[in-house]
N, C-alpha and C positions, 0 to 999 in steps of 0.2 A: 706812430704815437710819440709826441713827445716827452721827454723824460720828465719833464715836473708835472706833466699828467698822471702817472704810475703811482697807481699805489693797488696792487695785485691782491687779492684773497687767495690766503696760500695753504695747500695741505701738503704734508711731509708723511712720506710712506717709508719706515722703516728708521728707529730710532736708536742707532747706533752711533757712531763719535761724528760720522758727516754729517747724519740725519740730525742730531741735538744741534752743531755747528751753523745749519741752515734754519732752523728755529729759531737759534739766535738772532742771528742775523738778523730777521724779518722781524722781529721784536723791534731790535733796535731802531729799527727805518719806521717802527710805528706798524707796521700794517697787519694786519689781521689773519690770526691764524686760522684757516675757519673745519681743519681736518687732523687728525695725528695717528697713525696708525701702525703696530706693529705686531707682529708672530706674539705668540700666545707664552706668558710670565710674568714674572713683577710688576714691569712698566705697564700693566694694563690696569687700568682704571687709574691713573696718578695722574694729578693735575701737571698738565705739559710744563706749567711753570716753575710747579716746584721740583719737578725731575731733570730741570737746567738749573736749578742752583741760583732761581729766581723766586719773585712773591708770586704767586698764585695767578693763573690768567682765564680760570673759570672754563676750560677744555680737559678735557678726559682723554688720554689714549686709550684708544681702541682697538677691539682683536682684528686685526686685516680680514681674516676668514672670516667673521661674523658680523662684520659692522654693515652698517644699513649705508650703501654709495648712492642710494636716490637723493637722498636729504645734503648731499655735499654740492657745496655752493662755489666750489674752486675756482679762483680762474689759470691758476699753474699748481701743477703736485710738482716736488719732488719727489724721485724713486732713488733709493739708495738702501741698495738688499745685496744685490750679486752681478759680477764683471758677466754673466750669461745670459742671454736674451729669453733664455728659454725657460730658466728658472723667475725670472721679472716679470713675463708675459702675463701671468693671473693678476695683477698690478694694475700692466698697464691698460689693461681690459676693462676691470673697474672703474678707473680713473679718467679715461676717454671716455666711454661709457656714460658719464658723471656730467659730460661736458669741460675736461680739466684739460689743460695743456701739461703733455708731459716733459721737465726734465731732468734727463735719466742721469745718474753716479754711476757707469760701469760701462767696460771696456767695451764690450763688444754693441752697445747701446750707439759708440762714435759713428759707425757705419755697418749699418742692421742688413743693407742692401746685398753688402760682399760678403758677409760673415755668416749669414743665416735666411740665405732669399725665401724659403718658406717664414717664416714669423714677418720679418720684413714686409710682406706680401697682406699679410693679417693686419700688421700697423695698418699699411697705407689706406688699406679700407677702413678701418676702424677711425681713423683719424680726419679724412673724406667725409664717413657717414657722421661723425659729428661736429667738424667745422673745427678741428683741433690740429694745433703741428706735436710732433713730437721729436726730439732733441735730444741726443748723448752728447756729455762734456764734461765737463770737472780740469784738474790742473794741465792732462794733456794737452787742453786747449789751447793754451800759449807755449808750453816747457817743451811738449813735442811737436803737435802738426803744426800750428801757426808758425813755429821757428823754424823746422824744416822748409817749409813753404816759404816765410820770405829771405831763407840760405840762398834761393837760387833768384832773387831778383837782380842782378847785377849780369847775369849770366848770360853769354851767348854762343856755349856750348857748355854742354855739360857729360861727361865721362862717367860717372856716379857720383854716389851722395852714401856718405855712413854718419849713422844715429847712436852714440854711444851713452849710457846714463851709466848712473849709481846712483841706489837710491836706497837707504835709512829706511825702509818697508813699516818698520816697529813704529814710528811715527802716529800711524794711524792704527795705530794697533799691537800689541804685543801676539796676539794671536794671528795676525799676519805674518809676523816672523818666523811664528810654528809651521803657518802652513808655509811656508817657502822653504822647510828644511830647518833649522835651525834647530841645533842639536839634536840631531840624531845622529848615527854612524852612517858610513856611506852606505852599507848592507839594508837599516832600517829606511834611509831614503827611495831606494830604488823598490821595497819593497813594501814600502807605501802612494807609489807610482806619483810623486811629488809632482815629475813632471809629464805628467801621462793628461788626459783627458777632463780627469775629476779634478786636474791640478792646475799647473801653469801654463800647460799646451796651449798655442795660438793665442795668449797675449801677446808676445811681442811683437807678432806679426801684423798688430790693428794701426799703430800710429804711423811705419814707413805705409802699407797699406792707405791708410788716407792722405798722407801727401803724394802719393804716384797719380790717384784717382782727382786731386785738387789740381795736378799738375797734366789732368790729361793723356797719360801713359797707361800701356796694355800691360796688364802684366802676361808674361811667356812661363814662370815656373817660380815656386817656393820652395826653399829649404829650411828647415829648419833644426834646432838641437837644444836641447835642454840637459845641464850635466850639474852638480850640486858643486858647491866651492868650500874646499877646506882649504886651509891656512896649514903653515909645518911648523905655527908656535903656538904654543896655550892663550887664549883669551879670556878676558874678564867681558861679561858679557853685561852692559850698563841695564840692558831689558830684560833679558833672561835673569837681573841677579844669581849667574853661575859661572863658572870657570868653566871653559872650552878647552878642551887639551887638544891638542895639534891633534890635527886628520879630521876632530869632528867636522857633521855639515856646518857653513855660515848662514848659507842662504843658497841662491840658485842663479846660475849663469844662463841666459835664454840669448842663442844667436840665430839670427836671421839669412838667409840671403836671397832676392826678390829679383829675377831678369826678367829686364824688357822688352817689346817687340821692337823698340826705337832704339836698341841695345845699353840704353842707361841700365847699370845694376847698383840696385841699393839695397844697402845693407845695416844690418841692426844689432846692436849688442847691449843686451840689457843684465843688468846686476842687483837682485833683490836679497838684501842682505844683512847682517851687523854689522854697525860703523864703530871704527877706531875711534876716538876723542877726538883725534887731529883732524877728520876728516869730512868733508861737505858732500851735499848732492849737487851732482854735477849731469847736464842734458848738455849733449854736442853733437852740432851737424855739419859735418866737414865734406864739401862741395869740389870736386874735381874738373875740373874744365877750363874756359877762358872766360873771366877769370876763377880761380882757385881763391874760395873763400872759405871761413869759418864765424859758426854761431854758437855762441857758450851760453848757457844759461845757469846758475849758481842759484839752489832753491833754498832760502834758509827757513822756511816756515813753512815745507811742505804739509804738514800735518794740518794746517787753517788753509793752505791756496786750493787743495780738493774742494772743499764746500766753496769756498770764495770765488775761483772762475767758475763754477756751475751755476752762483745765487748771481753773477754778473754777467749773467746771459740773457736774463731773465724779459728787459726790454727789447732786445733782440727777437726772441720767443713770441712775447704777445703782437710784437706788431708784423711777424713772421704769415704767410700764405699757410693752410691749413696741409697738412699729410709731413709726409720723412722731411728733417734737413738737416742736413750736415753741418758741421762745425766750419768745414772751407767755404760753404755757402753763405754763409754769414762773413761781415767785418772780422778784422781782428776784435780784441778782447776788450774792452772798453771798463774803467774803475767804474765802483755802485755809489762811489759818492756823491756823483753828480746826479745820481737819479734822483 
């Protein structure tokens, strides 16, 4: 499809700071919101336009459990609820269902195949029986896989590859920075299993994950570790408005490490945290081999590039083959201005 043809009817499931951000968006471009739906509170029954902080655009959100998906005219939902496939899944059942193409906010949504081959298995049918593709992405899409993936274009060996971030979490959220720790004692972190299952386990492991699989490589074994990050001086906490005293949690340190059968081992180290004043979000993919390269990527408006590489897939998406696709399967990342 060509881009000056697009103009999508769009429904947004789950109306949180990505989910409002993607509403924008689609405002702006003019195009028709023709769905809004989220979990059960306030935002239900509020005209979509005046709950962005806009005039009126004559839509109601709606309770997701109770709303009538026969009558939805989509031709893309976004889904933006939860980095688990498994808590998403009532979503995106609806929404294919619907006839809507779905694309997903949330991590393990990037690649549903490796992460969760039962649910994955549900898409692909789901998606098949109704002539739909469905799609995880959001800022990962350039800041990690795409820029791990073109780390090793120059390359004609390669020894490993490490993915290191820091990332400003509160950004999108104040409540993200809770759940990654922040402020608690180390005793109240571990004993709210921060990094256990119901927490941060197996994030880090999805982005090296899809560039091994983009690049073709078995993976032979994973490790991984999750440990909470205190500082040994008091901070003044810009999100939290409170004073941190040294020892408290920041945030959450998640390290990877991924061997392969072709013996490349890649590794990942991820930092979900409170930022000093001084300091930026920084994504690096440092490339061992002949030659020896490096990719830096510097995020200064992390909290807007979540919705913005998810709402700039979008042409991608509709004119996409119907069932799973990956983010590596597609082009890099393309601006929505041109659409």
């Amino acid at each position: 499809m060509e881009s000056s043809q697009i103009s999508p009817r769009i429904a947004i499931y789950g109306l949180g700071f990505v989910g409002q951000q993607l509403a924008g968006f689609a405002l702006d471009k003019g195009w028709e919101i023709v769905g809004a739906y989220n979990r059960a509170g306030e935002k239900i029954g509020q005209d979509l336009g005046s709950l962005l902080g806009r005039d009126p655009i004559g839509l109601r959100v709606e309770d997701c459990d109770t709303a009538d998906y026969s009558r939805l005219t989509a031709d893309i939902a976004f889904v933006a609820v939860s980095d688990r496939l498994e808590v998403n899944y009532p979503s995106y059942e609806r929404l294919m269902s619907a006839g809507a193409n779905i694309l997903c906010h949330g991590a393990e949504s990037c690649n549903p195949r490796r992460l969760n081959p039962g649910i994955a298995e549900k898409l692909q049918v789901l998606a098949l029986k109704n002539n739909v593709t469905f799609t995880g992405g959001g800022i990962w899409d350039m800041t990690r896989i795409w820029a791990g993936i073109l780390s090793v274009g120059p390359n004609t060996e390669i020894t490993s590859m490490t993915h290191t971030s820091f990332t400003d979490i509160a950004r999108q959220g104040v409540h993200l920075l809770r759940f990654c720790g922040a402020g608690l004692s180390v005793d109240e972190y571990l004993s709210n299993d921060v990094g256990g299952k119901t927490g941060l386990a197996g994030i880090a492991i999805i982005p090296p994950l899809c560039v091994i699989d983009a690049l073709g490589l078995d993976v032979s074994d994973i490790e991984e570790n999750l440990e909470p990050i205190v500082w040994t001086q008091d901070h003044d906490s810009h999100w939290l408005q409170q004073n941190l005293r040294a020892g408290t949690v920041v945030g959450t340190r998640m390290s990877v490490e991924i061997l392969t059968k072709q013996g490349i081992t890649v590794n990942a180290c991820f930092e979900y945290r409170d930022f000093r004043e001084d300091e930026q979000e920084e994504m690096i993919w440092k490339v061992q081999g002949k030659p020896s390269m490096e990719v830096r990527v510097v995020r200064e408006a992390s909290h807007m590039a979540s919705a913005s590489s998810l709402f700039n897939r979008i042409p991608d998406v509709l004119a996409a083959k119907s069932g799973i696709r990956e983010l590596w399967t597609y082009p890099p990342l393309r601006p929505s201005m041109f659409i």
